[in-house]
C-alpha positions as CSV (number, residue, x, y, z in Angstrom):
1,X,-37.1,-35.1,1.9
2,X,-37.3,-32.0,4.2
3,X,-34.3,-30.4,2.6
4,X,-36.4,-30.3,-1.2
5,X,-37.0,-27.0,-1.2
6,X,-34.1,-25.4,0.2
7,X,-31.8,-27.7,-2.3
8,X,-34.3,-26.1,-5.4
9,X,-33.4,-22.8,-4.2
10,X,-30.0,-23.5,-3.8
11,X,-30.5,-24.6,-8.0
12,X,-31.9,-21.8,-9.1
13,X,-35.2,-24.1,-10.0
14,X,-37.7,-21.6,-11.2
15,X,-35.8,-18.7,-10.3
16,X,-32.0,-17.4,-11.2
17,X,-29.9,-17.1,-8.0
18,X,-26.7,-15.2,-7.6
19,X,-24.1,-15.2,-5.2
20,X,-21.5,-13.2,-4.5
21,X,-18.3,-15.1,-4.4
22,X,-14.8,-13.3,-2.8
23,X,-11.5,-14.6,-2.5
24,X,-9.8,-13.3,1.1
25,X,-5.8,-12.8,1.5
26,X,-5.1,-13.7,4.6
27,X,-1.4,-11.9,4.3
28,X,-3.7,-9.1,5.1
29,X,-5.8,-10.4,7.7
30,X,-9.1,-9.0,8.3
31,X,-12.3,-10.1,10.8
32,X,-13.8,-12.2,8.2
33,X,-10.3,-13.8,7.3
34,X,-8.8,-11.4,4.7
35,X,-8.3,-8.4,2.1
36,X,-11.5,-9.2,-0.2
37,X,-9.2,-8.3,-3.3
38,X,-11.0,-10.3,-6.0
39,X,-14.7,-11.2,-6.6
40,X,-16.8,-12.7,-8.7
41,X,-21.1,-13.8,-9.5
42,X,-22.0,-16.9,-9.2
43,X,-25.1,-17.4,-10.9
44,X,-27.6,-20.9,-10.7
45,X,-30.3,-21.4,-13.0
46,X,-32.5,-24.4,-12.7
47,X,-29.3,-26.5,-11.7
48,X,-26.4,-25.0,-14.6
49,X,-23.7,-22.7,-13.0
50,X,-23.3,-19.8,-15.3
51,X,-19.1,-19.3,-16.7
52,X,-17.5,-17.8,-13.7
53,X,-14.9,-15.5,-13.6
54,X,-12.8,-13.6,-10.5
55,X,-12.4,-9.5,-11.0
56,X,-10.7,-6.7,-9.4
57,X,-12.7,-5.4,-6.8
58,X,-11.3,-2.1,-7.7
59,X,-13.6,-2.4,-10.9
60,X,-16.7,-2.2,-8.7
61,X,-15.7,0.2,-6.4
62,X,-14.2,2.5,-8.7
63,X,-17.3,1.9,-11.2
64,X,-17.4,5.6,-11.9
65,X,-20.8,6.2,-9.9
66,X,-19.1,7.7,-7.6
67,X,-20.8,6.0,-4.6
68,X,-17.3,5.6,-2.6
69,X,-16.1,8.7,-3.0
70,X,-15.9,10.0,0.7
71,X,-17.3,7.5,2.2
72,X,-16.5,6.7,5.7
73,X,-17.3,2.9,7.3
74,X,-20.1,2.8,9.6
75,X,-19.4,4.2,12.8
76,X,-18.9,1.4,15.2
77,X,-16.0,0.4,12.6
78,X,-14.6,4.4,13.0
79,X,-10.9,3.0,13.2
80,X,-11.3,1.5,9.4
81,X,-10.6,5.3,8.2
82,X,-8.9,4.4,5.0
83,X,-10.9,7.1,2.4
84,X,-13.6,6.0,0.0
85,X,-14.7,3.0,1.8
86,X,-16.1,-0.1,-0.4
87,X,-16.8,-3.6,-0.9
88,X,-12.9,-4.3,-0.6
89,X,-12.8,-3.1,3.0
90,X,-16.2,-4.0,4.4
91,X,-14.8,-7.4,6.1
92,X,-15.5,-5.7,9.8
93,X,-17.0,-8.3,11.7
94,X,-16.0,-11.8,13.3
95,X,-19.3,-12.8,13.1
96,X,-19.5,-13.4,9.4
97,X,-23.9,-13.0,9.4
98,X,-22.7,-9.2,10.5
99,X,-20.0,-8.8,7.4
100,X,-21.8,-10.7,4.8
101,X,-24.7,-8.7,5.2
102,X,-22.3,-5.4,5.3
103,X,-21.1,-6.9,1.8
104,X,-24.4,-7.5,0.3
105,X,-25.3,-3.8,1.2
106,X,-22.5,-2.0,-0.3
107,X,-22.2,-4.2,-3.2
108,X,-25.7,-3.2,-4.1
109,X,-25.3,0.7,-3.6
110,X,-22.3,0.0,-5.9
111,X,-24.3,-1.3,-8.3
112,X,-23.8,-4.6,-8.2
113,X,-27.7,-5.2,-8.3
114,X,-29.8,-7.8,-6.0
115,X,-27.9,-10.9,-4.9
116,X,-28.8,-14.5,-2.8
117,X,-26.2,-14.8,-0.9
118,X,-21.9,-14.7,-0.2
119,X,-19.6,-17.0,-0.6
120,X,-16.4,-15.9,1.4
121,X,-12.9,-18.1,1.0
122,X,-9.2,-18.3,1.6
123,X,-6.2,-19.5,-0.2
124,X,-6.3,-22.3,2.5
125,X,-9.6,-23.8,1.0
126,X,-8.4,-23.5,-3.1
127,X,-4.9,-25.4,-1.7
128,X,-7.3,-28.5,-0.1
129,X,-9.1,-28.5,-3.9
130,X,-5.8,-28.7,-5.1
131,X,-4.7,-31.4,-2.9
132,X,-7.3,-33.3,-4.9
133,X,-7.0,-32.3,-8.1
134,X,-3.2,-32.4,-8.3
135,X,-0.6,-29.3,-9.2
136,X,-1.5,-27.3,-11.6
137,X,0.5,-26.3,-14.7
138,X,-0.4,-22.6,-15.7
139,X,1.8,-23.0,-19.3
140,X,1.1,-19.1,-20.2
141,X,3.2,-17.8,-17.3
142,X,5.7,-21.6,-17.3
143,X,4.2,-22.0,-13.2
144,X,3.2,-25.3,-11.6
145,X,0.6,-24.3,-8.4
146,X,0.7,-26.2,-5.5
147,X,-1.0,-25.6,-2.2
148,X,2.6,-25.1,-0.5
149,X,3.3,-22.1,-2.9
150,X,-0.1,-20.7,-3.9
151,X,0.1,-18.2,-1.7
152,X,3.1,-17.0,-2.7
153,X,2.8,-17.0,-6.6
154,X,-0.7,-14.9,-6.0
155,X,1.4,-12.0,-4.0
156,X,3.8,-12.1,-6.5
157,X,1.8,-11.6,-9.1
158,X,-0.7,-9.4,-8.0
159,X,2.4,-7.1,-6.2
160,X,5.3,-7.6,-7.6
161,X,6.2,-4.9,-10.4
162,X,8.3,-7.2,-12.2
163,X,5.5,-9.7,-12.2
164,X,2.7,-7.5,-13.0
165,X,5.1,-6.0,-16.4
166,X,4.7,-10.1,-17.2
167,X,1.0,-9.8,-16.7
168,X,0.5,-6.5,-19.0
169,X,2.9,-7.8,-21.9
170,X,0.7,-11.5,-21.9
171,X,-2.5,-10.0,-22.1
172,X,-2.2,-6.7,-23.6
173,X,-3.9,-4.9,-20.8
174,X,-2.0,-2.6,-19.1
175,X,-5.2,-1.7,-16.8
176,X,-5.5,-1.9,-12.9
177,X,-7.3,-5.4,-13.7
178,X,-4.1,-6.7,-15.2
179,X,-2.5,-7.4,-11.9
180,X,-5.0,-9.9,-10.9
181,X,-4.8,-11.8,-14.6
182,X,-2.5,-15.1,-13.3
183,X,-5.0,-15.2,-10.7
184,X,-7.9,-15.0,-12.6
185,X,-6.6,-17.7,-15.2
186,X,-5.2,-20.0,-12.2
187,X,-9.3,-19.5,-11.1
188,X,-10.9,-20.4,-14.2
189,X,-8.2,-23.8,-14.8
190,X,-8.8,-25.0,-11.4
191,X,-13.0,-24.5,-12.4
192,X,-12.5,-27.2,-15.5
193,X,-10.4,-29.8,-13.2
194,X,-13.5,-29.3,-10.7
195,X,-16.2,-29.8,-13.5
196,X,-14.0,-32.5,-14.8
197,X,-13.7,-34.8,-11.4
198,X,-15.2,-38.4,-10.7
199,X,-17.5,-38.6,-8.3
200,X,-14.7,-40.3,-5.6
201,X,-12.8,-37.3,-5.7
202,X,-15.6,-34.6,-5.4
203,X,-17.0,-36.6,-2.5
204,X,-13.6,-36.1,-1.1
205,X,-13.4,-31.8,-2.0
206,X,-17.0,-31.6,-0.3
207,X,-15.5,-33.0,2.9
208,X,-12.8,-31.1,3.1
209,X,-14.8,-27.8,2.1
210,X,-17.0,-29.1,5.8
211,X,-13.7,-28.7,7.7
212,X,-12.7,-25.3,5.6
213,X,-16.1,-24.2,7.0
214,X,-15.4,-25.0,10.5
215,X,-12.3,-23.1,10.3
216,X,-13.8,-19.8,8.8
217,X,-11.3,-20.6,5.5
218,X,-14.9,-21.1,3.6
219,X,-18.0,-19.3,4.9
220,X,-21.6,-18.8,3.4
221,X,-24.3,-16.7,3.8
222,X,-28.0,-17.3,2.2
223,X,-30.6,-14.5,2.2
224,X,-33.5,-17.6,2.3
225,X,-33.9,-18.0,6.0
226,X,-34.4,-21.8,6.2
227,X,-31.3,-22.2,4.6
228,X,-29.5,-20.2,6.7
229,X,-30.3,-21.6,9.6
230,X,-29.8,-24.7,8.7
231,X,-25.7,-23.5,8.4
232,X,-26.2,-22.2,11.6
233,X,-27.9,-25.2,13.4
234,X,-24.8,-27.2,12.0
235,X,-22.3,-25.1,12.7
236,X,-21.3,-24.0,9.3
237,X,-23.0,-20.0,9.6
238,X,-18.9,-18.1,10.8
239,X,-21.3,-16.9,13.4
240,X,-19.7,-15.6,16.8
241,X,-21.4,-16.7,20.1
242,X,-22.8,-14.6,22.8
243,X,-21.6,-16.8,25.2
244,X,-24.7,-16.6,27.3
245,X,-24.9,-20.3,27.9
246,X,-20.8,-20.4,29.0
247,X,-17.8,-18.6,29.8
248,X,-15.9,-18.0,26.4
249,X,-13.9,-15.3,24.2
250,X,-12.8,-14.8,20.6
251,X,-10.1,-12.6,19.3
252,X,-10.9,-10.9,16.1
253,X,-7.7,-9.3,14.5
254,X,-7.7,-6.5,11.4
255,X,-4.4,-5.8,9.3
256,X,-4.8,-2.0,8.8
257,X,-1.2,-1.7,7.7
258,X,-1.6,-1.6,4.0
259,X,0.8,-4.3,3.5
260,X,0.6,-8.3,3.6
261,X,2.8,-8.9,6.6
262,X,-0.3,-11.0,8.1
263,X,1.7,-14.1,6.8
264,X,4.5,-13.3,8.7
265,X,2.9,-12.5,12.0
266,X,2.2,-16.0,14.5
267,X,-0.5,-14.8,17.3
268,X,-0.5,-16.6,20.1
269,X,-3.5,-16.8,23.0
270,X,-2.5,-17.1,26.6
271,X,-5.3,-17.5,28.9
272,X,-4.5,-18.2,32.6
273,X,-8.2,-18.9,34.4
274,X,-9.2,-18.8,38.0
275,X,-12.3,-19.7,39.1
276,X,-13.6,-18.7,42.7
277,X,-16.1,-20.3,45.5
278,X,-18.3,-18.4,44.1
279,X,-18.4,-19.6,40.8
280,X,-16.6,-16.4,38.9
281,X,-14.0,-16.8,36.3
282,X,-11.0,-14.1,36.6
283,X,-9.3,-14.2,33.5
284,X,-5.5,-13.5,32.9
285,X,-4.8,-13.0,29.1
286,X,-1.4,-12.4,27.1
287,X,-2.3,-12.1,23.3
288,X,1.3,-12.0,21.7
289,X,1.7,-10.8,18.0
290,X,5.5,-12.4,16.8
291,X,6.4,-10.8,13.7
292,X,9.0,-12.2,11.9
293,X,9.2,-11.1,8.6
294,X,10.9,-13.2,6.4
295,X,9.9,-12.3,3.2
296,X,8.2,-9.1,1.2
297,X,5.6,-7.4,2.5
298,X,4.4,-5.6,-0.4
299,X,3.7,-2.3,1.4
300,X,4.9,-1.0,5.0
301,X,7.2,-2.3,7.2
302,X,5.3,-1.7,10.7
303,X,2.3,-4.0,11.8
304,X,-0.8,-2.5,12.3
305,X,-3.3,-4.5,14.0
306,X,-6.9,-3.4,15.2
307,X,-7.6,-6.3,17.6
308,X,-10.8,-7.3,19.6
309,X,-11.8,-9.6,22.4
310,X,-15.3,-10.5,22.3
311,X,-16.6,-11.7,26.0
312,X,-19.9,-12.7,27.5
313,X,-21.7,-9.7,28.4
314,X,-21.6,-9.3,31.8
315,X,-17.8,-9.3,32.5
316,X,-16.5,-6.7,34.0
317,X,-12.9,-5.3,32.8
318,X,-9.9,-5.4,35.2
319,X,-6.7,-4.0,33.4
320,X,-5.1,-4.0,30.2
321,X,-2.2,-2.8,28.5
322,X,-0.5,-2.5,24.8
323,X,-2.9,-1.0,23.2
324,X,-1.6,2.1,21.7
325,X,-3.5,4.9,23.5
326,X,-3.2,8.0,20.7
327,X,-1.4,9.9,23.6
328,X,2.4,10.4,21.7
329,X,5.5,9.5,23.6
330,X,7.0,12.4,21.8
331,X,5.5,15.2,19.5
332,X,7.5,17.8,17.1
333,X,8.4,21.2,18.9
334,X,6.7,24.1,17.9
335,X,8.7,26.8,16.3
336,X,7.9,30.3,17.4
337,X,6.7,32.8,14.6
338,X,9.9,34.9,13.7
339,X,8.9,38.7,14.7
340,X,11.2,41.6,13.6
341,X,11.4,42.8,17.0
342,X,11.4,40.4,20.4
343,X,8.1,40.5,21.9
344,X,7.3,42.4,24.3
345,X,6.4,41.0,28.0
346,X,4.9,43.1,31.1
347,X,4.8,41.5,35.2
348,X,7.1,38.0,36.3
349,X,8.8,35.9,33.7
350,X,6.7,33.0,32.9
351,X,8.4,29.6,33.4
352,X,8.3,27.6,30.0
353,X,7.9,23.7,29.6
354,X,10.8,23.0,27.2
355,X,9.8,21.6,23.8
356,X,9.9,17.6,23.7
357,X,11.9,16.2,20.8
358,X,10.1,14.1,18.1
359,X,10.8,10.7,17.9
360,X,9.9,7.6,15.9
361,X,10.9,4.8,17.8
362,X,8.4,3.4,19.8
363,X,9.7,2.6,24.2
364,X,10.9,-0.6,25.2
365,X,8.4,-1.9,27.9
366,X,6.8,-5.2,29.2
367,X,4.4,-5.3,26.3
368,X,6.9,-5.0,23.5
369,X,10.6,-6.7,22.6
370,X,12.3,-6.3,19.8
371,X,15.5,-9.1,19.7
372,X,17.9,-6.7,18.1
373,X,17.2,-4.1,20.2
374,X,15.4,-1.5,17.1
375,X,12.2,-0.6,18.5
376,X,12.2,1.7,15.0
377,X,8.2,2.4,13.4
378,X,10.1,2.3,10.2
379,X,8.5,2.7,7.0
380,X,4.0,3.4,8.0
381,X,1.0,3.7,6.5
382,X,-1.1,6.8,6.6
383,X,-3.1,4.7,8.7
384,X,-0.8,4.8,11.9
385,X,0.5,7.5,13.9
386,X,3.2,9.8,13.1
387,X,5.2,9.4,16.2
388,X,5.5,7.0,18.8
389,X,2.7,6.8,21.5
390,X,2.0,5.6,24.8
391,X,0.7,2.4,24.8
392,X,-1.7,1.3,27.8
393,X,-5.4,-0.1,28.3
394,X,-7.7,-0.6,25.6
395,X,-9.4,2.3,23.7
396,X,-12.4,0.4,23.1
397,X,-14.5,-1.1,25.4
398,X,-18.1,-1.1,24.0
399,X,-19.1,-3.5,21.6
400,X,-20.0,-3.2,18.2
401,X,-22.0,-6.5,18.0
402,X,-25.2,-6.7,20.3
403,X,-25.1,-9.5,23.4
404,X,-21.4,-9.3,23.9
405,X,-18.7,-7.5,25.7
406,X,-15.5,-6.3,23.8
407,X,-11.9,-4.6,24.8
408,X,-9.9,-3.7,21.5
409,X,-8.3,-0.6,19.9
410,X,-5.1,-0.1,17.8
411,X,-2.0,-2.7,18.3
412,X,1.9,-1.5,16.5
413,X,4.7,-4.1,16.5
414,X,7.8,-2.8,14.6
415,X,9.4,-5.5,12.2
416,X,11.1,-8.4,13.7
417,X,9.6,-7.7,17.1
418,X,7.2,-9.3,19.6
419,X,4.0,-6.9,21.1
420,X,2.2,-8.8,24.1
421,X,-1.3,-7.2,24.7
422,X,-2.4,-7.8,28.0
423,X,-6.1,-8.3,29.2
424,X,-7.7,-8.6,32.8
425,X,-11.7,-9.3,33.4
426,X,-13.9,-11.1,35.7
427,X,-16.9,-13.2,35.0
428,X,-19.6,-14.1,37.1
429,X,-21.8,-17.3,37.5
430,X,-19.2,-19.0,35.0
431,X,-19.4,-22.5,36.6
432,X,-23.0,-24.2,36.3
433,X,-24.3,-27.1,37.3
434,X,-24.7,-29.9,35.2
435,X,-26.9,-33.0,37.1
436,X,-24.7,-33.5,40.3
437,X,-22.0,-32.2,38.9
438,X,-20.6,-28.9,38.3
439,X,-18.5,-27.8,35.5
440,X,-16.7,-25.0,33.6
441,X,-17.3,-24.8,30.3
442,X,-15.4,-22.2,28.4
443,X,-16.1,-21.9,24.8
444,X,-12.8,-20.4,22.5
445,X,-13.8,-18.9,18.9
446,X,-11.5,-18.6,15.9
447,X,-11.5,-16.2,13.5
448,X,-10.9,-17.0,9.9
449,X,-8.3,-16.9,8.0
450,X,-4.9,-18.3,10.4
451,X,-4.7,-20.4,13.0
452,X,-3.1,-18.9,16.9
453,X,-1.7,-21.1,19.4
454,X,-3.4,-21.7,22.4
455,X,-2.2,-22.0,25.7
456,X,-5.6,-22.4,28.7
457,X,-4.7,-22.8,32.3
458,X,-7.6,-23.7,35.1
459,X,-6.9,-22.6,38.5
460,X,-10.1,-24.6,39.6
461,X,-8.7,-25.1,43.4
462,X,-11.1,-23.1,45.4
463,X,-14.0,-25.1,43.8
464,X,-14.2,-28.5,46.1
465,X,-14.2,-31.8,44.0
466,X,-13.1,-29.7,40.6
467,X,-10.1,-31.0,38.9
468,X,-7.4,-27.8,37.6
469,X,-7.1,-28.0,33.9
470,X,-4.3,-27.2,31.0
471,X,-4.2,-27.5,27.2
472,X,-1.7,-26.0,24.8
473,X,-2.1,-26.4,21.2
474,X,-3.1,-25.2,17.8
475,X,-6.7,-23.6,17.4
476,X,-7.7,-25.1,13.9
477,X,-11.4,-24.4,14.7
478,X,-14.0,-23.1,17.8
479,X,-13.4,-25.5,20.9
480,X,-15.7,-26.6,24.0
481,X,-13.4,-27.3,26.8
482,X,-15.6,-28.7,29.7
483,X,-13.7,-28.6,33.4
484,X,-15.0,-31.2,36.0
């Protein structure tokens, strides 16, 4: 009975609502859990969903009223330079209350008009509805869609030139907004099997869709504030901690590369704790990016990756290293002007630091291996820098989210390579006391969109009658760990 009036809202019971809906790619990983390529309105009146249908998010930005033209991100999100910023790139913050509201903003000034709320989701989320609903035959293009290979059939028909000719020659459009045409049918004949679906089985999509919240693969913002909080009392809001109640961290990783090597890149999270008689945590972290790339890319070869640590507040940084600094490992000589005569020079000849040679092949060193031994940059986007640099602590080390602490800055891992960013802090008062006991609790976020391996180690032996503490696994979704 309580919940009446937030479920009439939700129905658009006296009043239309709208939500903006937008499909993420996580082969091109972003904070919220992906490239927001595609999006579309949902729109609710008095308890009928309006036809829905996904579009091109190049149609909005590129509207023609010119409000992306020059437009830089806001500047706590500086290292998101790509030109004419939009609704496609304005997935900047793990803590999805930050982006969604960063979506509804620009997608108004682009003209998208008022709106209730977002409605954010991955690939991972449409495979569990398809798990349910059974393959799906799309008999215009001869393709049977399957959880295992939806991912897949989406690049290649959104990137693929071959596939995209296809796309033009079925539906006459030879438009930007053809590329995204098998996607857009796929959307809409996965829509009638939904609206189609006994009870039993719907039951079974709304569970699942609970777990794809958990995971950040479906997230949800509401403009009404009762029923936004109530996602956030339950867990459901993609909201990031400020770990003021325990010790706790999440990485939050951006794919700046221009390409979708995101699928081919496994991130693993190394965090070796050790806890002093004084109750402070010293933290030992090895973030390692493996890139294997097995399969296209669709744009460049060399990983990009603008990664944050969010921390409680009051930690205080210790070292770091593999971040690259913007300091180049070698730059291109400079040429002096030709002159018809040598210059003349009066007094001492002046001793001359000989030009350094340009290269583009990043060092080998302790935060980066590459198997085959080609520590190449290879083929980069605009986005990266022209030459190798030195890569050392992070660049970043303010946050951009209130009640938090944060290192980050720019990551590069050539192809087929492994990078290893190291992180060193301390924080205080990070054991409490719980009744007679104490305890550690250490709280680990997970940003949307993949799923890292784990690996926590407790060094709890200078703390009498506290047991040392280990766990290696899969993150599928935030986890408590409390040490005894």
């Amino acid at each position: 009975q309580n919940m009446v009036d937030l479920v009439t809202w939700l129905l658009g019971v006296g009043q239309p609502r709208r939500f903006l809906v937008q499909t993420m790619d996580t082969g091109e990983l972003r904070p919220g859990g992906g490239f927001t390529g595609q999006y579309g309105m949902l729109s609710i009146q008095n308890g009928r969903v309006a036809p829905f249908t996904l579009r091109d998010v190049a149609l909005l930005d590129y509207a023609g009223n010119g409000t992306e033209l020059g437009r830089q991100a806001p500047s706590q999100y500086s290292w998101m330079n790509f030109g004419n910023w939009g609704l496609r790139d304005s997935n900047l913050s793990g803590d999805y209350l930050t982006t969604a509201q960063m979506n509804m903003q620009v997608f108004q000034q682009e003209g998208g008009g008022p709106i209730d709320g977002v409605i954010d989701l991955t690939p991972t989320f449409i495979g569990h509805i398809i798990d349910v609903t059974g393959p799906i035959h799309v008999a215009q293009y001869n393709e049977t869609i399957t959880s295992a290979n939806l991912e897949d059939r989406l690049h290649y028909y959104q990137q693929d030139q071959n596939a995209i000719t296809i796309e033009n020659a079925k539906s006459n459009d030879y438009s930007h907004q053809a590329r995204k045409a098998f996607t857009s049918l796929l959307g809409k004949i996965l829509l009638q099997r939904v609206r189609s679906m006994p009870t039993s089985k719907l039951v079974t999509v709304i569970k699942n869709a609970v777990k794809d919240m958990q995971s950040r693969d479906l997230e949800i913002y509401f403009t009404n504030p009762a029923a936004e909080q109530w996602l956030i009392n339950n867990g459901y809001s993609g909201g990031m901690s400020t770990f003021s109640k325990q010790d706790g961290f999440m990485l939050v990783q951006a794919n700046i590369s221009i390409s979708k090597a995101s699928q081919f890149v496994h991130t693993t999270e190394q965090d070796n704790i050790t806890l002093d008689a004084q109750g402070g945590a010293t933290h030992n972290m090895t973030i390692s990016l493996d890139y294997n790339q097995t399969g296209p890319v669709y744009g460049y070869d060399t990983y990009s990756d603008y990664m944050r640590l969010y921390v409680p507040r009051p930690s205080q940084f210790i070292s770091g290293d593999g971040f690259d600094t913007g300091h180049a490992v070698c730059t291109q000589p400079t040429t002096p002007p030709t002159t018809s005569k040598p210059p003349v020079t009066k007094g001492p000849p002046t001793s001359t630091t000989p030009p350094v040679t340009a290269c583009n092949t990043l060092p080998a060193s302790q935060t980066l291996y590459c198997p085959s031994g080609d520590y190449s940059l290879g083929t980069r986007s605009y986005n990266m820098p022209k030459g190798a640099d030195v890569m050392g602590a992070p660049t970043a080390t303010t946050s951009d989210l209130p009640e938090r602490g944060m290192f980050g800055g720019m990551t590069v891992t050539p192809k087929n390579c492994t990078s290893s960013i190291l992180l060193s802090w301390y924080v205080p008062n990070a054991v409490k006391h719980s009744g007679k006991h104490l305890v550690y609790p250490l709280f680990v976020q997970k940003q949307g969109g993949y799923v890292p391996g784990l690996q926590i180690n407790v060094d709890a032996s200078a703390i009498k009658g506290m047991k040392s503490f280990s766990f290696t696994g899969n993150l599928h979704a935030d986890r408590l760990f409390n040490i005894l």
